[in-house]
N, C-alpha and C positions, 0 to 999 in steps of 0.2 A: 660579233666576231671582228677583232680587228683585223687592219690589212694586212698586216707582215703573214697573219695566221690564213687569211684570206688567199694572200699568194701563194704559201707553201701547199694549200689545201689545192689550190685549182693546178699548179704543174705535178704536182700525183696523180690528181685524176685524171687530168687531158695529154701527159705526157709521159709518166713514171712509169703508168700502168702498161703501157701499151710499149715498152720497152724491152729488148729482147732477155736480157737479164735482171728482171722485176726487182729481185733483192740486193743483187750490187747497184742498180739504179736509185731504189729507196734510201739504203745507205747512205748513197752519197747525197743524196736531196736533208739526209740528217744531218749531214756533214757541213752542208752549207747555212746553218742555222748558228754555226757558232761564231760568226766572223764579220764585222761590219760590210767591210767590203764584200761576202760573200751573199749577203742578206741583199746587197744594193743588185749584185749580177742576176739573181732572182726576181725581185720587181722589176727590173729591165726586161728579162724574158716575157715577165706574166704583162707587161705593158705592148712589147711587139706582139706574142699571141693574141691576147683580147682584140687588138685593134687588126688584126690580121696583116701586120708588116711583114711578117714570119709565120710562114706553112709550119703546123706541128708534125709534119712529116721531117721538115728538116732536122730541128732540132732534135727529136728522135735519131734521126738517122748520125750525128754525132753523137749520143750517147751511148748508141749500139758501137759505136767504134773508139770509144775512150779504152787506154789501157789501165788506168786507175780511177779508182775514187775517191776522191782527198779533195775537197774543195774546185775552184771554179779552174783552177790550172790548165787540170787535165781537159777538159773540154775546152778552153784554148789555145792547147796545142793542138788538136786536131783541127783546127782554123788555120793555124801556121804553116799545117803542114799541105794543106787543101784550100792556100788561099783563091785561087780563081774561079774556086766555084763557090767559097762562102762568100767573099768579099762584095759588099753594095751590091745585095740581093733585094732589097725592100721591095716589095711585091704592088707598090704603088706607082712603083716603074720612076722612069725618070723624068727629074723637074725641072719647070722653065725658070726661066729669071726675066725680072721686069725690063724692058728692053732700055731703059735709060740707068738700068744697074751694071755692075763688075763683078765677080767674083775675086776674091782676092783671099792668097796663104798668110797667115801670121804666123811669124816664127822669131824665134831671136837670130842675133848675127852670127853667133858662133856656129849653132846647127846647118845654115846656112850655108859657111864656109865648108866645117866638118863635111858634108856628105855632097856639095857639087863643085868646090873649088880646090880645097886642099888637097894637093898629089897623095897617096896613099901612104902611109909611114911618115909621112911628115907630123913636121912640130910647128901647133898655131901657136902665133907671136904677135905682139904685138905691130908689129911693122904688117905683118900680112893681116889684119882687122883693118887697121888705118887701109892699106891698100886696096880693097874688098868694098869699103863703107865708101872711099872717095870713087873707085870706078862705076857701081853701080846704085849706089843709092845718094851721098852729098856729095858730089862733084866741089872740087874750089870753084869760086867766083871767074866764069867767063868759060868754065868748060864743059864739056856733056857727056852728060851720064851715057857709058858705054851700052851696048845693046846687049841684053841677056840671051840674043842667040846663039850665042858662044858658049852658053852653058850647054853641054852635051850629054850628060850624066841623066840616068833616067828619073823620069820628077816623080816622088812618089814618100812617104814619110815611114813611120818605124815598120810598117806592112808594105804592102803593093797598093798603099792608097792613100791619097791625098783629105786632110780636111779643110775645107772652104767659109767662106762668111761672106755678109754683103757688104760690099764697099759703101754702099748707101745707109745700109743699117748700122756701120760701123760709124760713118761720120756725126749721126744725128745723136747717136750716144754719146759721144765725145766733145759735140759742137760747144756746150759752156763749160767744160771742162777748162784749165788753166796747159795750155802747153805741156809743161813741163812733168805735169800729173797725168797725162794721157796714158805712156807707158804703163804707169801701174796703176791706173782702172783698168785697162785692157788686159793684165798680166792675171787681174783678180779676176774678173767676168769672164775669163777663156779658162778657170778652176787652175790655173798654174801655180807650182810651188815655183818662189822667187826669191832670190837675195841677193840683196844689194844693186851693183852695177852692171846691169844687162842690157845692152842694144835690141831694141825690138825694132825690126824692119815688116813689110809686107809686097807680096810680089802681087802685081794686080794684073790679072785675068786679060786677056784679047776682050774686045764686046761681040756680043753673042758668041761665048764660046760654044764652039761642039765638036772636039775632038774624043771627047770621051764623054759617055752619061753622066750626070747627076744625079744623084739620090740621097732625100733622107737616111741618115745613117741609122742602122739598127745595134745590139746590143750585141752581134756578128762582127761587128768592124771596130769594135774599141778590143784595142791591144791589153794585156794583164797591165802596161805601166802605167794605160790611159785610165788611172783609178777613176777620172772625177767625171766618167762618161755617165748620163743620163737618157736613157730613151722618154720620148713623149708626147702625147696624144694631142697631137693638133695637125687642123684641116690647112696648115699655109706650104704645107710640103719642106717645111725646116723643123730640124731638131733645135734643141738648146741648152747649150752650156749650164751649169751649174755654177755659181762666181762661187770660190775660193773661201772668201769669208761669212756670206751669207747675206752679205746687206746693201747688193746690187743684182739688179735681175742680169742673168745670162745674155750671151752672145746666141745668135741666127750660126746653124750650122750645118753645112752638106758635105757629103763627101766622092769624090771619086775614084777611079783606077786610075795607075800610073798608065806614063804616055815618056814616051823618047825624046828628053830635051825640049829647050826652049828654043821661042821663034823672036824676032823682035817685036811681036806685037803685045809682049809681056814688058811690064813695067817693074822697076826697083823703086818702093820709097823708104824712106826712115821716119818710123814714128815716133821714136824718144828713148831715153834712158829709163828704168825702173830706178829708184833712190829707197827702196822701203824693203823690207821683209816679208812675204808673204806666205803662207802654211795652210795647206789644205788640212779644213779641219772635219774629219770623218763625222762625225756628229751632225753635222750639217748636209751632208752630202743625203746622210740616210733620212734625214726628215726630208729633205725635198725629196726623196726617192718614193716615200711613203705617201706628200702631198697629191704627186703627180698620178703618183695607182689611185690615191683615194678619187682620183676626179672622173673616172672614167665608168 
């Protein structure tokens, strides 16, 4: 048997069955067979169940409460709607970091402005990038970077939850890389769709943070637009990205709950410009999805 058949077989029996509504349950477990991405949110499940990330009571417990059955959707809105009780549930509890590590967000600059600087209704321009990129991340020559405790907006990304990487694992990846190409290896090994001219900055973590848990993320906390999520079975208590094109191992990835604003023990840096085109290509996404079940 292969795995794809492997998967669909074992969340019927360990989950479908035991479903309050058996036949709109089945259904929709058929419904999920026609769809790459639908196919990838099922090996994600059958990787959190097997490895026990994810109680098969929960998952249950959101299929009993889905209003449709049509693909992976509907079971994602009932996440939307009941995020702080699904959100960085992993039952492996929360994880440490090497004490000479950071945690650090990667995000472009625009999203960055978008949702903690830009007044609401406002229009980004160019003057307020330029403004944004010199106060907190390249100061001109002789001045300093202002402190991100003035960001007061709550930290938290397209959910109530934040995704992290290690500032350490990030550099060693990068270290012979050329400058200027950093941006888009990064943009590719974090499975990002990219074009052209994007500012990627990263905000880097206090040391020993513990304002809020840490957790390997589960197939619970990737949003529907988070297509190029991957769950996966390893002992280092990090998940890991899926890269974009296929022909760089992924980024180290944890995720937490949001938390009220920054303090200045948080840091702004800029990591480069992207200059290239990038396109997540599904095809890729599902064989790793496939390799990752097969290993377990």
């Amino acid at each position: 048997m292969d795995i794809e058949n492997t998967v669909f077989k074992y969340i019927d029996e360990e989950i479908i069955r035991k479903a309050k509504n058996k036949n709109d349950a089945q259904n929709w477990l058929v419904s999920l067979r026609n769809e790459c991405y639908n196919k990838v949110f099922c090996i994600n499940l059958y990787i959190d169940l097997k490895k026990k990330y994810l109680n098969e009571s929960t998952v249950i417990e959101i299929i009993n409460n889905m209003d449709g059955f049509d693909g992976k959707e509907c079971f994602c809105t009932i996440i939307q709607k009941n995020q702080d009780k699904y959100l960085c549930i992993n039952e492996t509890g929360a994880q440490l970091l090497d004490e000479n590590d950071r945690y650090i967000r990667v995000l472009d600059l625009d999203n960055f402005i978008y949702h903690y600087w830009l007044p609401k209704g406002a229009t980004l321009t160019e003057a307020i990038r330029k403004e944004v990129m010199e106060k907190f991340f390249c100061p001109p020559p002789g001045i300093t970077k202002e402190s991100l405790n003035i960001i007061t907006k709550t930290w938290r990304g397209i959910m109530n939850c934040v995704w992290v990487t290690s500032l350490n694992y990030l550099k060693q990846r990068i270290t012979d890389i050329e400058k200027e190409q950093q941006a888009n290896y990064v943009c590719n090994a974090m499975g990002w769709d990219c074009s052209g001219n994007i500012e990627i900055v990263y905000i880097m973590y206090p040391v020993k943070f513990n304002l809020v848990d840490v957790r390997k993320p589960t197939t619970l906390d990737a949003h529907p637009v988070n297509k190029f999520f991957l769950s996966i079975d390893s002992d280092t208590g990090w998940g890991k990205t899926c890269s974009a094109d296929g022909n760089s191992d992924g980024l180290f990835e944890r995720i937490h709950k949001h938390f009220p604003g920054l303090s200045n023990e948080f840091e702004g840096e800029w990591l480069g410009s992207t200059s290239i085109q990038i396109e997540c290509a599904e095809h890729i996404l599902l064989q790793e999805a496939k390799n990752r079940a097969s290993n377990i």
